[in-house]
TORKOL-543990 format. One record per residue: x, y, z of N, C-alpha, C in turn; residue number from 1. Coordinates in Angstrom, 1 decimal, padded with zeros to 4 digits. Example, Ala and Ser with C-alpha at 12.3 -4.5 7.8 and 13.67 -1.06 7.14 Angstrom:
BEGIN
+--------+--------+--------+--------+--------+--------+--------+--------+--------+-------+
|    n_u |    n_v |    n_w |   ca_u |   ca_v |   ca_w |    c_u |    c_v |    c_w | lumgu |
+--------+--------+--------+--------+--------+--------+--------+--------+--------+-------+
|  013.2 | -005.7 |  007.8 |  012.3 | -004.5 |  007.8 |  013.2 | -003.3 |  007.8 |     1 |
|  012.8 | -002.2 |  007.1 |  013.7 | -001.1 |  007.1 |  012.9 |  000.0 |  007.9 |     2 |
+--------+--------+--------+--------+--------+--------+--------+--------+--------+-------+
***
This chain:
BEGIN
+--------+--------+--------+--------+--------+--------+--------+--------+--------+-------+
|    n_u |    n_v |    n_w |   ca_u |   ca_v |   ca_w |    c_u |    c_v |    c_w | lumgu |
+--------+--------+--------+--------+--------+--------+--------+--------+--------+-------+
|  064.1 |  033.6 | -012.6 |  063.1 |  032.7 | -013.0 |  062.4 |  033.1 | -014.3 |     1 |
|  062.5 |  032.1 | -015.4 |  061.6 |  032.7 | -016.2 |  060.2 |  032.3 | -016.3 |     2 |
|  059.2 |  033.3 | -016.8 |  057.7 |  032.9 | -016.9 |  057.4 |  033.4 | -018.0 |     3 |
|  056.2 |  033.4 | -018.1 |  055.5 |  033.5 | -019.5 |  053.7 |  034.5 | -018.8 |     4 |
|  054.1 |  035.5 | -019.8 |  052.9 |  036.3 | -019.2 |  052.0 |  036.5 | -020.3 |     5 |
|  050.8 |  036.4 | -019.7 |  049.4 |  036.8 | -020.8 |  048.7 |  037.3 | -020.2 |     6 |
|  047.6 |  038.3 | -021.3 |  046.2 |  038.8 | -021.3 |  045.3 |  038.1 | -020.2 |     7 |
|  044.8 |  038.4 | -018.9 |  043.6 |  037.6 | -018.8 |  042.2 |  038.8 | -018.5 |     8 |
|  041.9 |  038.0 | -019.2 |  040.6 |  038.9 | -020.2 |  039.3 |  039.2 | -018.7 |     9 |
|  039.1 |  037.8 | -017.5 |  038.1 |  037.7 | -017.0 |  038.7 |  039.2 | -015.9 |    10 |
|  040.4 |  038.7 | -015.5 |  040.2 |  039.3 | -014.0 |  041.1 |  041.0 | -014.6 |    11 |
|  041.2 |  041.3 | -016.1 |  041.4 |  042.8 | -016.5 |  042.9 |  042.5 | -015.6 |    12 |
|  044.1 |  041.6 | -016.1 |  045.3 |  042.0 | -015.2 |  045.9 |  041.2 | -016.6 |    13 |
|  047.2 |  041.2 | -016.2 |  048.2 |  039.9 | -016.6 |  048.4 |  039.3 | -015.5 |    14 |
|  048.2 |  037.4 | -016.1 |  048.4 |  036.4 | -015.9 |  050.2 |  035.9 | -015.9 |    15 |
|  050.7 |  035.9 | -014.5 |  052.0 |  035.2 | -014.7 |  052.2 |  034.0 | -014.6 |    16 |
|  052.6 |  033.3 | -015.5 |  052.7 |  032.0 | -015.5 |  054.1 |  031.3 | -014.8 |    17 |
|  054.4 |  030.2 | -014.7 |  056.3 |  029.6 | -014.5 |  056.2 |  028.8 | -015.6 |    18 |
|  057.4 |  029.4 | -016.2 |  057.8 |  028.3 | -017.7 |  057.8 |  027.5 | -017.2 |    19 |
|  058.3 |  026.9 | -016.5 |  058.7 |  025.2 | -015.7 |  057.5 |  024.4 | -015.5 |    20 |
|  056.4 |  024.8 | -014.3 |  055.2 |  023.9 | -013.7 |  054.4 |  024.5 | -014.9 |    21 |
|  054.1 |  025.7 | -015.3 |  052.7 |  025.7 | -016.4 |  051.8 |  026.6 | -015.2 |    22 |
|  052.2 |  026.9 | -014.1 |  051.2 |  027.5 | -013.5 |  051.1 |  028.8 | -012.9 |    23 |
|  050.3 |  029.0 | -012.9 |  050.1 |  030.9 | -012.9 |  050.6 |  030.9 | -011.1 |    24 |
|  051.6 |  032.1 | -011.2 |  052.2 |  032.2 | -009.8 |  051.8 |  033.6 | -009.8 |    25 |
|  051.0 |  034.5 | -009.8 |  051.1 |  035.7 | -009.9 |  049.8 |  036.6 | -010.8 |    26 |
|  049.3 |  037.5 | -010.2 |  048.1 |  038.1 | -011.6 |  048.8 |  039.7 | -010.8 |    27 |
|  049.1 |  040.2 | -012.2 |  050.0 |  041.9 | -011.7 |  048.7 |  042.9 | -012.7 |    28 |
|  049.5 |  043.9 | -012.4 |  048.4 |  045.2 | -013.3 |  049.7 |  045.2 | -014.6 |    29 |
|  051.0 |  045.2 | -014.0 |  051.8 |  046.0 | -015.2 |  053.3 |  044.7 | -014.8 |    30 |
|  054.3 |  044.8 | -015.7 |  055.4 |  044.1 | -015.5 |  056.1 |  044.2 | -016.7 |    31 |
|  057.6 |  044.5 | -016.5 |  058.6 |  044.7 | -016.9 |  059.4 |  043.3 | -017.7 |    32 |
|  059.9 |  042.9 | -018.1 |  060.8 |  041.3 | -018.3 |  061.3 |  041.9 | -019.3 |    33 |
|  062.9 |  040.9 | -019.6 |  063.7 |  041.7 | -020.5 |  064.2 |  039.7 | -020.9 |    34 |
|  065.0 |  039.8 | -021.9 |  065.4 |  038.5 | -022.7 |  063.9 |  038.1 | -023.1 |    35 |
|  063.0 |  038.4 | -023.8 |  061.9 |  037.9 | -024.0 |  062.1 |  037.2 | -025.6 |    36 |
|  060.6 |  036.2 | -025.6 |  060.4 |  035.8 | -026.5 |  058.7 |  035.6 | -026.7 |    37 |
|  058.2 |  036.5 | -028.3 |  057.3 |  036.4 | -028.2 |  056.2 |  035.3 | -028.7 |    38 |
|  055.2 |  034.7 | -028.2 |  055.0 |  033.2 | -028.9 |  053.5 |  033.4 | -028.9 |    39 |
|  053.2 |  032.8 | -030.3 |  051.8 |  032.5 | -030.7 |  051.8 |  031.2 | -031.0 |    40 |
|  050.8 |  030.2 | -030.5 |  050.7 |  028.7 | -030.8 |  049.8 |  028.3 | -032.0 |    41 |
|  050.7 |  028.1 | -033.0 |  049.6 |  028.1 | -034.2 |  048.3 |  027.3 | -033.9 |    42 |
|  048.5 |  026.3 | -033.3 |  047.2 |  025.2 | -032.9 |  046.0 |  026.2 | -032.4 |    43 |
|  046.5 |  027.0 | -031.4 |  045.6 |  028.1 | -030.6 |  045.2 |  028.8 | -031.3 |    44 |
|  045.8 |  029.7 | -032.2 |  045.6 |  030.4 | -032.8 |  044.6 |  029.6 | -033.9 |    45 |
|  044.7 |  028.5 | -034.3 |  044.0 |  028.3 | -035.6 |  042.2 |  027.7 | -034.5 |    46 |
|  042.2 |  027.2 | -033.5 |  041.1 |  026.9 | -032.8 |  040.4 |  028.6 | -032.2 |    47 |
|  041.4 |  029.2 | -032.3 |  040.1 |  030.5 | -032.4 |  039.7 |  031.1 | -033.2 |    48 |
|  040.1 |  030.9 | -034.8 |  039.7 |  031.6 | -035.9 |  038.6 |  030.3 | -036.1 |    49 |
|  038.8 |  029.0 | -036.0 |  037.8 |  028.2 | -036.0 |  036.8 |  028.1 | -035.4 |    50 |
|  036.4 |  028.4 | -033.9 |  035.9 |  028.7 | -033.2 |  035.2 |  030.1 | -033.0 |    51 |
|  035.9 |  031.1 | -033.3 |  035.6 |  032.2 | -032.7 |  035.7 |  032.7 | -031.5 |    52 |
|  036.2 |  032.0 | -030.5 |  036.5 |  032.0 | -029.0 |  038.0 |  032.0 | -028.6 |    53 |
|  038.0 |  033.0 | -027.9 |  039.5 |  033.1 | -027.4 |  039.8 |  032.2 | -026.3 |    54 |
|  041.3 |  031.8 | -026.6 |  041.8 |  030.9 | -025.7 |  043.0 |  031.3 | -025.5 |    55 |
|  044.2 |  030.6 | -024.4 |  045.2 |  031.5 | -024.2 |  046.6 |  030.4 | -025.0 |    56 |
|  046.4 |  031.3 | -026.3 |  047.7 |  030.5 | -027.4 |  048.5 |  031.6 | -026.9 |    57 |
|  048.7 |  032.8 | -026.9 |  050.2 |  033.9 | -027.1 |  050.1 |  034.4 | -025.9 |    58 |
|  051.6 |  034.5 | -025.5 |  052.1 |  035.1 | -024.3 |  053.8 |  035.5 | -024.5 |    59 |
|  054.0 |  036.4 | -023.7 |  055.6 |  036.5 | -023.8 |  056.0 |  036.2 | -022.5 |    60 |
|  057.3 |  035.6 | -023.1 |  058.2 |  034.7 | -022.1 |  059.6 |  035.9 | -021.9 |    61 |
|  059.8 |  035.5 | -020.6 |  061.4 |  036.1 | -020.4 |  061.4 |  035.9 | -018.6 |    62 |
|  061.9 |  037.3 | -018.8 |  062.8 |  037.6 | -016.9 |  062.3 |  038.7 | -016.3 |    63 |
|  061.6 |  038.7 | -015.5 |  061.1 |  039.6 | -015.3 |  062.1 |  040.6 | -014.4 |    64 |
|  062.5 |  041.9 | -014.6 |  063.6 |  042.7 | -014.5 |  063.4 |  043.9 | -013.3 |    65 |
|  063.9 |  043.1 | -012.5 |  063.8 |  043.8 | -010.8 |  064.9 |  044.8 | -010.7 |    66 |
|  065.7 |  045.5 | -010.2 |  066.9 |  045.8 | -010.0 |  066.6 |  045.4 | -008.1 |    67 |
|  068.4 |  045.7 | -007.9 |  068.9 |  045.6 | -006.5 |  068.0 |  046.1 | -004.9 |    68 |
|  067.5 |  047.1 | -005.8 |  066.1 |  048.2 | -004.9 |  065.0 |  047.6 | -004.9 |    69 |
|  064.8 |  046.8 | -005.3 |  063.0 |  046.0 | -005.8 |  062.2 |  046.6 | -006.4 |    70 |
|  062.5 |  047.8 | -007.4 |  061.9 |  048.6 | -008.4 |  062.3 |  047.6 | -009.5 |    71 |
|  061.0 |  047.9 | -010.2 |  061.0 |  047.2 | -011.8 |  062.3 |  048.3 | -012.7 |    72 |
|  062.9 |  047.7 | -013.5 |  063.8 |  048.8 | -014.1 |  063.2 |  049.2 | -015.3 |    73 |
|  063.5 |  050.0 | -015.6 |  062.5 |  051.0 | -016.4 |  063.4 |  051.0 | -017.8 |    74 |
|  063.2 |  050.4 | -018.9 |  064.2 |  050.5 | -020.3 |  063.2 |  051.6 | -020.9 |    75 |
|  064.0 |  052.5 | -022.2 |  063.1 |  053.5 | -022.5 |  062.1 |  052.3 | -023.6 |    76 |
|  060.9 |  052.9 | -023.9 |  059.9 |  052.6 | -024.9 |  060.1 |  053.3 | -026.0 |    77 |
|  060.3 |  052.4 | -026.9 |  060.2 |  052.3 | -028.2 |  058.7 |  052.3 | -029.3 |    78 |
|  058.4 |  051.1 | -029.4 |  057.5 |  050.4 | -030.6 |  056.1 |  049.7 | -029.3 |    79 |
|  055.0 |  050.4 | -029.6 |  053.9 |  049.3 | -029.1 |  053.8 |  047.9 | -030.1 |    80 |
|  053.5 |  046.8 | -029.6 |  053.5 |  045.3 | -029.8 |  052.1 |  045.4 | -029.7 |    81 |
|  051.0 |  044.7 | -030.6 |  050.4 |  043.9 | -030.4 |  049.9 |  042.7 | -031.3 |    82 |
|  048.5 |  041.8 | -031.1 |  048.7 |  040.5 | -031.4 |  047.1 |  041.1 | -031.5 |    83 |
|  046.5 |  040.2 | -032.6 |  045.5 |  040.0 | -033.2 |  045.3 |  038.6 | -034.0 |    84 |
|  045.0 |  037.6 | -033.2 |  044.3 |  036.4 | -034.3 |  043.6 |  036.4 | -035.7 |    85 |
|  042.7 |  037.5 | -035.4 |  042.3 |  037.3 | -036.8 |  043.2 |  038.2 | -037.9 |    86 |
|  043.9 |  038.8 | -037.6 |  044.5 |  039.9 | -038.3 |  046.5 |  039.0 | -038.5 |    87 |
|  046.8 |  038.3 | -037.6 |  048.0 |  038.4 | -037.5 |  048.6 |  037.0 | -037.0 |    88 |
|  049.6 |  036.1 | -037.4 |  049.7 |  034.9 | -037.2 |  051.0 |  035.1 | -035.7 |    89 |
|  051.4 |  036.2 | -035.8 |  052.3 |  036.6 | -034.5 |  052.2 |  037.9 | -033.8 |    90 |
|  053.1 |  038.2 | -033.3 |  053.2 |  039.5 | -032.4 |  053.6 |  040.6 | -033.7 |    91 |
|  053.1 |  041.5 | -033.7 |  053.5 |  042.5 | -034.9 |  053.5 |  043.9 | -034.0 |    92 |
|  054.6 |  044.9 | -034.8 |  055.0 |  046.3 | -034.2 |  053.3 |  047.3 | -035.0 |    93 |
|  052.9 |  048.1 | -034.0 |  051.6 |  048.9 | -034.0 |  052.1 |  049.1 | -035.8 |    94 |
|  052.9 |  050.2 | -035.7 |  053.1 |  050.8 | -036.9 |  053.6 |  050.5 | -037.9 |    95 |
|  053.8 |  049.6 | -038.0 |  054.8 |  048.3 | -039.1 |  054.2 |  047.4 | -039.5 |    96 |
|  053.6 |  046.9 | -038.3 |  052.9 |  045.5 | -039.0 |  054.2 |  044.3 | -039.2 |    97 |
|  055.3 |  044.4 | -039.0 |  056.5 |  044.0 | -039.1 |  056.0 |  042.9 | -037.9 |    98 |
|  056.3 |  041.6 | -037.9 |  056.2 |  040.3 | -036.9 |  057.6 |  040.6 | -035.8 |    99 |
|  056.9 |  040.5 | -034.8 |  058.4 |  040.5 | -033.8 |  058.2 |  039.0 | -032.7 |   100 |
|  059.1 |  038.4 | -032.7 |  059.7 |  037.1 | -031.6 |  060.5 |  037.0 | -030.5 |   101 |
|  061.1 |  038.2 | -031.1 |  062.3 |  038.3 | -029.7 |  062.2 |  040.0 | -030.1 |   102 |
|  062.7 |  040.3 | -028.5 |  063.0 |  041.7 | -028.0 |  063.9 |  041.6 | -026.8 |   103 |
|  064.9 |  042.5 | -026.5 |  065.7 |  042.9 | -025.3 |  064.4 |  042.9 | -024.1 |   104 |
|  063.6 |  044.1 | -024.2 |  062.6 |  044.4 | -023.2 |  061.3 |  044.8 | -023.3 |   105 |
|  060.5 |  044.1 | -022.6 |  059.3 |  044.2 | -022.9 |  058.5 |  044.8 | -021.6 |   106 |
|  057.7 |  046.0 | -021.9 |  056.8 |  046.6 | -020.7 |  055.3 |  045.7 | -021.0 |   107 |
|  054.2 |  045.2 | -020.2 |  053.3 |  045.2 | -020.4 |  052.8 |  046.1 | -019.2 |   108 |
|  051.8 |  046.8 | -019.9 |  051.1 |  048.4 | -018.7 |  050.0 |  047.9 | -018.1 |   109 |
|  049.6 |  048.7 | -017.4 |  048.4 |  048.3 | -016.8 |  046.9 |  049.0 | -017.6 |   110 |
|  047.2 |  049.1 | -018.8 |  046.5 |  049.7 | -019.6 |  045.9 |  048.2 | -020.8 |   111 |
|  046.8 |  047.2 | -020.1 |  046.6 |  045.9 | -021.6 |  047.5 |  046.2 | -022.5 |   112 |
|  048.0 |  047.3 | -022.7 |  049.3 |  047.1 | -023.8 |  050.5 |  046.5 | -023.8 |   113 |
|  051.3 |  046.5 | -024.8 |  052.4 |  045.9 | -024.5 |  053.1 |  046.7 | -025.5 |   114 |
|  055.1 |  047.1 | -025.0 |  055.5 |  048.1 | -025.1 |  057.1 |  047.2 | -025.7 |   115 |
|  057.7 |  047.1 | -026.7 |  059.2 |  047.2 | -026.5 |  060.2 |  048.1 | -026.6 |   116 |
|  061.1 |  047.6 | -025.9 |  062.1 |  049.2 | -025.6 |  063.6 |  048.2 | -026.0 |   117 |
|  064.5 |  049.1 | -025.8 |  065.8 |  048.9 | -026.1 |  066.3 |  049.5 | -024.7 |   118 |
|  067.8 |  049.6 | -025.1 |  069.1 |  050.0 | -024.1 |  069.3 |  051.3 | -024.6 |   119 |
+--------+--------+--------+--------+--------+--------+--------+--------+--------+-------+
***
């Protein structure tokens, strides 16, 4: 199944969404997903630089990556990802500043960060 996961700022977790209904099926500390895509809603994004108030435009979408055991599977980490509105119209690599959209696999921790890794 794929969902779409975000930041939620009130309850300090991520917010799991279902691509399909729109509705949060899940609030985790940390989660794994791999085929991702990472998405910022210009409209969103432009009503919070206008605003000044955050609202939920960016989240990354994929599969969240169980193995056979019911352990999350662990891809190594690579590059920290993050997203800044006022700073950044997409997902960008910490150290690059390079815009990312897609990735094989994506960690978000229980720290708020968010992590991609490779094979």
């Amino acid at each position: 199944m794929e969902v779409e996961v975000y930041r939620n700022l009130h309850k300090n977790c991520w917010s799991v969404r279902d691509n399909k209904t729109g509705r949060v099926i899940d609030h985790v500390d940390d989660i794994h997903l791999e085929n991702t895509t990472l998405v910022v809603r210009p409209a969103g994004r432009e009503k919070v630089l206008r605003e000044k108030r955050k609202n939920v435009h960016a989240f990354i979408k994929g599969t969240p990556s169980i193995c056979s055991n019911g352990h999350y599977m662990c891809s190594y980490i690579f590059d920290r990802v993050v997203y800044n509105p006022y700073r950044y119209a997409s997902f960008v690599l910490e150290d690059t500043e390079e815009p990312i959209t897609q990735a094989k696999y994506i960690y978000l921790s229980n720290q708020g960060k968010v992590f991609m890794g490779g094979e």
